[in-house]
C-alpha positions as CSV (number, residue, x, y, z in Angstrom):
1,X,0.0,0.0,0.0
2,X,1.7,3.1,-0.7
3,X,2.1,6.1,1.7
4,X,-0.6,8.5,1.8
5,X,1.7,11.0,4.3
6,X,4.7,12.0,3.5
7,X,7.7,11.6,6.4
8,X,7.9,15.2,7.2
9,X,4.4,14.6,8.5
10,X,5.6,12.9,11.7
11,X,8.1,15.5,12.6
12,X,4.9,17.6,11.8
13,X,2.3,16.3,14.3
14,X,5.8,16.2,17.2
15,X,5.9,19.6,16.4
16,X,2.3,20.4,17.0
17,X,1.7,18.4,20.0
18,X,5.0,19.8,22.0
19,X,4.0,23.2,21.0
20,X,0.3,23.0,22.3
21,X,1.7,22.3,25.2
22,X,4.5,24.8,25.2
23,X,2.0,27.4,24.6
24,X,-0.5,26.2,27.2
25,X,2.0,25.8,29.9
26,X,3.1,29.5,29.1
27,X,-0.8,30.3,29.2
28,X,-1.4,29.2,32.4
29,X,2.0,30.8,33.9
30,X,1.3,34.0,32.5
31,X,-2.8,33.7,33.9
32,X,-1.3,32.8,37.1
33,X,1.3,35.6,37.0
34,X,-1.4,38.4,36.3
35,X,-4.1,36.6,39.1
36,X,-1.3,37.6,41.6
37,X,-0.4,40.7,40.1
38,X,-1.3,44.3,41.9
39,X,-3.5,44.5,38.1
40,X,-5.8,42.3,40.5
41,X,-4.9,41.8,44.3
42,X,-4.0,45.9,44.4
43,X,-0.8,44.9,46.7
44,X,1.2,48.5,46.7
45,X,-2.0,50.3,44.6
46,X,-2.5,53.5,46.4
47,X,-6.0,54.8,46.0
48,X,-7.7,58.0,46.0
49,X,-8.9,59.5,48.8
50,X,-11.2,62.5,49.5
51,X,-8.1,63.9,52.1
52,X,-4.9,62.6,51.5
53,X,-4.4,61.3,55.0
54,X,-0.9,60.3,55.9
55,X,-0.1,57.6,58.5
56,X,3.6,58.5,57.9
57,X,2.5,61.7,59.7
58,X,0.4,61.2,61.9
59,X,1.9,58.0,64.0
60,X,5.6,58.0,63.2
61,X,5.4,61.8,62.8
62,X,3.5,62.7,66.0
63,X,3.2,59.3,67.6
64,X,-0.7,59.0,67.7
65,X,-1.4,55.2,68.6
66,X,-3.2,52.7,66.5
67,X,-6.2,52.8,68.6
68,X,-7.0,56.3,69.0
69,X,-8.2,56.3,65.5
70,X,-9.0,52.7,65.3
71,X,-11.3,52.3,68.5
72,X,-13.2,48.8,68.0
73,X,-10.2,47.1,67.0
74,X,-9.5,44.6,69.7
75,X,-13.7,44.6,70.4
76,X,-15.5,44.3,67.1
77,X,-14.5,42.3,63.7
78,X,-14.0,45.8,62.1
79,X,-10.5,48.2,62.9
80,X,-13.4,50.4,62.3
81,X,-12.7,54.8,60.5
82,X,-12.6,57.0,62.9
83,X,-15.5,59.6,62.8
84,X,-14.9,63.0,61.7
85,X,-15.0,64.3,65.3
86,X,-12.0,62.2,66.1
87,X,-10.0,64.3,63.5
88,X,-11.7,67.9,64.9
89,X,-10.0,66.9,68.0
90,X,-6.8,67.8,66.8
91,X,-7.7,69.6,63.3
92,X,-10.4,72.4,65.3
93,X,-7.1,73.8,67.0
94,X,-4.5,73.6,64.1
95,X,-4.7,73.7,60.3
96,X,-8.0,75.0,60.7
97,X,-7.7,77.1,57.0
98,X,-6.1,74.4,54.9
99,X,-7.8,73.7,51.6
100,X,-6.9,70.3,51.8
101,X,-8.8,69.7,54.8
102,X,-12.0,71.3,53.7
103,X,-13.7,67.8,53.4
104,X,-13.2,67.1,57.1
105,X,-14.5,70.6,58.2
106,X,-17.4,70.4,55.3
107,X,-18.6,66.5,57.0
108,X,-17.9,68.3,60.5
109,X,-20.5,70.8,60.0
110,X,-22.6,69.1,57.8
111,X,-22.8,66.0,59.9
112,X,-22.4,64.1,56.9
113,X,-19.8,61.0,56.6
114,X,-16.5,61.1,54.5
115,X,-16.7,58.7,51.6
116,X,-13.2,57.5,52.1
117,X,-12.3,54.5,49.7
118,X,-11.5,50.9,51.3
119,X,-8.2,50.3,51.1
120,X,-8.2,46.5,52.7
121,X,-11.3,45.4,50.7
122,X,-12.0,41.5,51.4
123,X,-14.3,39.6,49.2
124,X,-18.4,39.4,50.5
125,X,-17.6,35.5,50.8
126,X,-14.8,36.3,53.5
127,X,-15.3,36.1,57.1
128,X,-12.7,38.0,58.9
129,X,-12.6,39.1,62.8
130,X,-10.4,41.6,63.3
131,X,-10.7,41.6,67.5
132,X,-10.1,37.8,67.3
133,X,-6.4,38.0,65.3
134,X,-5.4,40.9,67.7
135,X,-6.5,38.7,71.4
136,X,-3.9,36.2,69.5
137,X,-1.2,38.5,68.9
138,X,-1.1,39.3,65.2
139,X,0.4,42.6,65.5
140,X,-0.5,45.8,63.2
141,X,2.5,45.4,61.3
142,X,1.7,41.8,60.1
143,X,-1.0,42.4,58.0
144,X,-0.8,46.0,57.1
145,X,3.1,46.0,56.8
146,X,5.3,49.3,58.1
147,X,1.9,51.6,57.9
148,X,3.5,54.5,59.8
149,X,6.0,54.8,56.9
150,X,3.1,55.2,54.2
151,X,2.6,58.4,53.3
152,X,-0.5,57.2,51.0
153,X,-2.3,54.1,52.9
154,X,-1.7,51.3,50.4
155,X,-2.5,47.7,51.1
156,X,0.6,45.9,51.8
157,X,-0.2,42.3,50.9
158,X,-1.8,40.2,48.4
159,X,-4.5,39.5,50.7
160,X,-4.6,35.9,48.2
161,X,-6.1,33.0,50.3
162,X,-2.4,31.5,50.2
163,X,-1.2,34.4,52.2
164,X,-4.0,34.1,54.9
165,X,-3.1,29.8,55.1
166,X,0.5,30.3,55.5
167,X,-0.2,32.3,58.8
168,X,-3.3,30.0,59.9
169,X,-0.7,26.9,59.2
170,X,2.5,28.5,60.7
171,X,1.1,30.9,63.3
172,X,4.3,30.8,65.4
173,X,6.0,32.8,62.6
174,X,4.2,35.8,63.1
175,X,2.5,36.1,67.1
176,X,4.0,39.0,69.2
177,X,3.1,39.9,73.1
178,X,-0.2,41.8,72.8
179,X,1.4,44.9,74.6
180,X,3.0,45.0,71.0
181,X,0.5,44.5,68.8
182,X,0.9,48.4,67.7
183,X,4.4,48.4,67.9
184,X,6.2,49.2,64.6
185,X,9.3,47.9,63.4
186,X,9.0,45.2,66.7
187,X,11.7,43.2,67.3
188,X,11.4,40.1,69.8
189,X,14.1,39.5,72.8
190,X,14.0,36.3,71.9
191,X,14.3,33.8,69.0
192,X,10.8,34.1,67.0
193,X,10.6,30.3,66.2
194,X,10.8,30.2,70.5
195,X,8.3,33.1,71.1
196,X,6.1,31.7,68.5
197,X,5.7,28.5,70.3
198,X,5.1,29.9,73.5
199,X,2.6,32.4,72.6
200,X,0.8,29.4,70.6
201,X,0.0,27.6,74.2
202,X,-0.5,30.9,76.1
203,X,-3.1,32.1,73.8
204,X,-4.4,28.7,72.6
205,X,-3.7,29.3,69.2
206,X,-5.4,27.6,66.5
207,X,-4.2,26.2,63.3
208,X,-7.6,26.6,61.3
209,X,-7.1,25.8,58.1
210,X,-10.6,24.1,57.3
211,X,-13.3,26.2,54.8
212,X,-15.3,27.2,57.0
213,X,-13.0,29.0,59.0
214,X,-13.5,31.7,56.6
215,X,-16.0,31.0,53.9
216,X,-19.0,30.9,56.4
């Protein structure tokens, strides 16, 4: 019977068959490449803000603590904005004529709320508790990163389900004392991997890692 194909077909049909999956292995690297990307997770994307509040200012500048602003967070599953009264504490005695504070003296007097723009913006699906990862000792810095050196609040990580499980599955990496939970740029007095352990018993530290941990 003679050949209906000629040789060159073979190499052919190699060709085609290592390039498919070539190109679909470079597909799926690049897809994966852009899912983590800031293009989607935001990681380092500063947004815009109706006053371009500075925590660079404002707690490394004048030392103001975490929680003055941020009342409910070690009580509620929100760090929770401060009202605008909070910043008239402060903003009724000095810069009282700067333009770039007009918004905060306009919701002052108008009793109407600033529409800031969420920064740390989980999914509706998510069930975070913020009050829950601070009695734990997860400090500040863990999730939202050296935040008194931003002059522009910027989310510091992915915020990627991998991110959350590598803390839920190695909690001893990250726990602090909770008389540090604010404290930036913290540095233990002893060996993390040590502290971490110890803190894990003293709190009773869970390693959650099933669904419905968060997807409730």
């Amino acid at each position: 019977m003679p050949q209906i194909f000629h040789r060159s077909a073979n190499t052919l049909s190699r060709a085609t068959i290592f390039g498919a999956v070539f190109v679909i292995a470079a597909l799926s690297w690049a897809a994966l490449e852009v899912q983590r990307s800031p293009y989607v997770t935001y990681a380092g994307v500063r947004k815009p803000q109706p006053v371009p509040f500075s925590h660079q200012h404002h707690v490394s500048g004048l030392g103001i603590d975490c929680r003055y602003c941020h009342t409910s967070v070690e009580t509620s599953s929100f760090a929770g904005i401060p009202p605008t009264k909070t910043c008239m504490n402060c903003h009724s005695q000095i810069w009282i004529d700067s333009p770039t504070l007009a918004p905060v003296r306009q919701s002052f007097n108008t009793n109407a709320s600033i529409r800031w723009t969420k920064v740390y913006d989980l999914p509706d699906y998510v069930y975070f508790n913020h009050s829950i990862h601070v009695k734990k000792g997860v400090g500040c810095e863990t999730c939202h990163g050296r935040i008194d050196t931003q002059a522009l609040t910027y989310q510091q990580p992915s915020l990627q389900m991998r991110w959350c499980l590598d803390c839920h599955r190695n909690p001893e990496k990250y726990l602090r004392p909770r008389d540090q939970i604010t404290t930036m740029g913290y540095e233990p007095k002893e060996p993390q991997a040590e502290l971490g352990a110890r803190l894990v018993k003293e709190y009773q530290v869970q390693k959650l890692e099933t669904c419905w941990t968060c997807h409730r």
